[in-house]
C-alpha positions as CSV (number, residue, x, y, z in Angstrom):
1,X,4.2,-8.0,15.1
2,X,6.8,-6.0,16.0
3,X,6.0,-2.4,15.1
4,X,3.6,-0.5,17.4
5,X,2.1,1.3,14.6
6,X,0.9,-1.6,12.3
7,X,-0.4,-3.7,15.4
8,X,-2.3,-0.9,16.3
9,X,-3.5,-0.4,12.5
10,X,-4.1,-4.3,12.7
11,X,-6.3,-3.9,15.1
12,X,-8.1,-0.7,14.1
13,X,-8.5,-2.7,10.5
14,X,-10.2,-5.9,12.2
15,X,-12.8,-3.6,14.2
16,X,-13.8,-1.8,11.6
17,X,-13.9,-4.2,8.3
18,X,-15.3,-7.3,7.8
19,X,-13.2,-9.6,5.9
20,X,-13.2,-10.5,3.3
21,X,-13.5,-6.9,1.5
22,X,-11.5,-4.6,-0.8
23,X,-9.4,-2.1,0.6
24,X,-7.6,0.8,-1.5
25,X,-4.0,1.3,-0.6
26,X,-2.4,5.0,-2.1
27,X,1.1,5.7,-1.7
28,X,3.3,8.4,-3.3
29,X,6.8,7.5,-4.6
30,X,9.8,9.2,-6.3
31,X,9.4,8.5,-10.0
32,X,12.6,6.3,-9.6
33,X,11.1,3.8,-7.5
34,X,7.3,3.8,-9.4
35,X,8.9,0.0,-10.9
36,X,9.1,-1.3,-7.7
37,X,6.0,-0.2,-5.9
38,X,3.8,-1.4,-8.8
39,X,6.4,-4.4,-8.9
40,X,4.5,-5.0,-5.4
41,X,1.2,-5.8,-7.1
42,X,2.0,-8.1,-8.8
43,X,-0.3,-7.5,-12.1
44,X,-2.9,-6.6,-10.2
45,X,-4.8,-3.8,-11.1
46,X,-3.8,0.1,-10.3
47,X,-3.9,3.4,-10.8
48,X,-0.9,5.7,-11.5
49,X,-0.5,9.4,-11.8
50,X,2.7,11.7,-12.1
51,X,3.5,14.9,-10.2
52,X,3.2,17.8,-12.0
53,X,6.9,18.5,-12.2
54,X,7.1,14.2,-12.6
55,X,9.5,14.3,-10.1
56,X,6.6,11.6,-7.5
57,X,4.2,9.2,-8.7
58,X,1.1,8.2,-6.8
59,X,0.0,4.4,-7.0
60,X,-4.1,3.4,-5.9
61,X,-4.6,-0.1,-6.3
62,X,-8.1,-1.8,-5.1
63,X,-7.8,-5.0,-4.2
64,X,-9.9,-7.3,-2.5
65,X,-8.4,-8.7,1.1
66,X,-9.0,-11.6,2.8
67,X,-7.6,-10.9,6.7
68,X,-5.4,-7.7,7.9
69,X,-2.5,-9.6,7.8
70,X,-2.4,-9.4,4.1
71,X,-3.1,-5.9,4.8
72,X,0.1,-5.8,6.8
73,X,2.7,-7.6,4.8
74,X,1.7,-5.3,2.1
75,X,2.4,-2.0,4.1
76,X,5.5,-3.8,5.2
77,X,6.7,-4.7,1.7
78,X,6.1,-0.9,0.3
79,X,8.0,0.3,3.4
80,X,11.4,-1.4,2.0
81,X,10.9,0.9,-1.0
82,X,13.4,3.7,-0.6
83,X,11.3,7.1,-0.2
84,X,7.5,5.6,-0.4
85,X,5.0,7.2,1.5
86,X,1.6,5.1,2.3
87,X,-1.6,7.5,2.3
């Protein structure tokens, strides 16, 4: 793992959860890009809500994790969305 932040996030994930378990991920997007970050969950289930001007949308999905890894890869796939921010 290349990036200093998510090996340390890696780690602070696998000494605090147990895995399996369900994490909640929240990110904020411009309105633009709200395909492509749900896009990301592939069908699973989430949570949406617009901006009050609609300009940003924010995105909570639950889903259920089996190591930090898959933790990870998601942060690293929603990072490739132009102007996503991960909560």
């Amino acid at each position: 793992m290349d990036d200093p932040i998510l090996t340390k996030l890696k780690a602070r994930l696998d000494d605090t959860l147990t895995w399996p378990c369900v994490y909640i991920f929240k990110f904020i997007a411009p309105q633009s890009e709200s395909e492509a970050l749900i896009k990301l969950f592939q069908g699973r289930p989430t949570s949406t809500r617009q901006s009050a001007k609609g300009n940003y949308i924010s995105i909570t999905a639950e889903l259920n994790m089996q190591n930090s890894e898959e933790v990870i890869t998601i942060y690293r796939e929603a990072a490739k969305i132009k102007g996503v921010i991960a909560l």
